[in-house]
N, C-alpha and C positions, 0 to 999 in steps of 0.2 A: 500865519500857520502854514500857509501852502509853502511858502519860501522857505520854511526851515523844515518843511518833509519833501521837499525838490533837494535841498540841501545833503540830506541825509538817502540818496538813491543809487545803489552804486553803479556806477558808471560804466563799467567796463564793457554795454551793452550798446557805449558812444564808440567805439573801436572801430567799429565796422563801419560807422558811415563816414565820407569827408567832411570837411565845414561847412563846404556849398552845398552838399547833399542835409544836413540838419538844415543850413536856414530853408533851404527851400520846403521841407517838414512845416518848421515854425509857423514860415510867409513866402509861399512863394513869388508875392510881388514885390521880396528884398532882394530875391535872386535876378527876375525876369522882369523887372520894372513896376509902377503902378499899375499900368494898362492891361496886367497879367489877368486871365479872366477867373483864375481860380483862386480860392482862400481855404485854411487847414480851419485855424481857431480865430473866426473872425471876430464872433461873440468874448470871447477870451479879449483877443487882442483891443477892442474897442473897450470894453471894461476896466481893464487894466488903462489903457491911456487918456482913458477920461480919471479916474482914480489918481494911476501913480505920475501920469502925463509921459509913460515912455510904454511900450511893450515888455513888462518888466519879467515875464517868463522866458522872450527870449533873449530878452539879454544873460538872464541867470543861466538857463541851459548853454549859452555859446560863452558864459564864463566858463561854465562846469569843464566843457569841453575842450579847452585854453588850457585849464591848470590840467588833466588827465594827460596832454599831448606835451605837456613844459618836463614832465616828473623822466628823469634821465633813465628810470627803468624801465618806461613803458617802451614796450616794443609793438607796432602795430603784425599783424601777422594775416592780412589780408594782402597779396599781392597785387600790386600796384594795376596791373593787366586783365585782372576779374574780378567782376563785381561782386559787392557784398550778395551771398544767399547761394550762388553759383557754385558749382562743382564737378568740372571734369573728371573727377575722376570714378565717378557714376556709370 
């Protein structure tokens, strides 16, 4: 059930961040190592890998976020030089 209403979220809210900015979201000890001292969804992620024997959320979100960035019309429109939420021109 979660998998096919993850399935069904639209995405375009994945734009803003880079891939190492989500996994780090997901896990930041996929970014920063094991030794990393913090965790997002630990309870999740233990669940799911005793269950499905992988992290099966974030794999699905960094598929989601694979096919959004493959589609030749997306255009990211975040520049490169400022972070997502930022806004000089404030």
């Amino acid at each position: 059930m979660k998998a096919h209403i993850l399935s069904s979220v639209p995405l375009d809210f994945l734009s803003f961040l880079t891939r190492d900015e989500l996994r780090y979201i997901l896990d930041p000890a996929d970014v920063y190592g094991d030794n990393y001292p913090s965790e997002t969804f630990r309870v999740l992620k233990n669940n799911e890998t005793r269950r499905f024997g992988e992290y099966r959320t974030r794999r699905l979100v960094l598929e989601a976020w694979d096919r959004l960035f493959a589609q030749p019309w997306f255009i990211c429109t975040v520049p490169i030089d400022q972070p997502p939420g930022t806004n000089d021109e404030e």
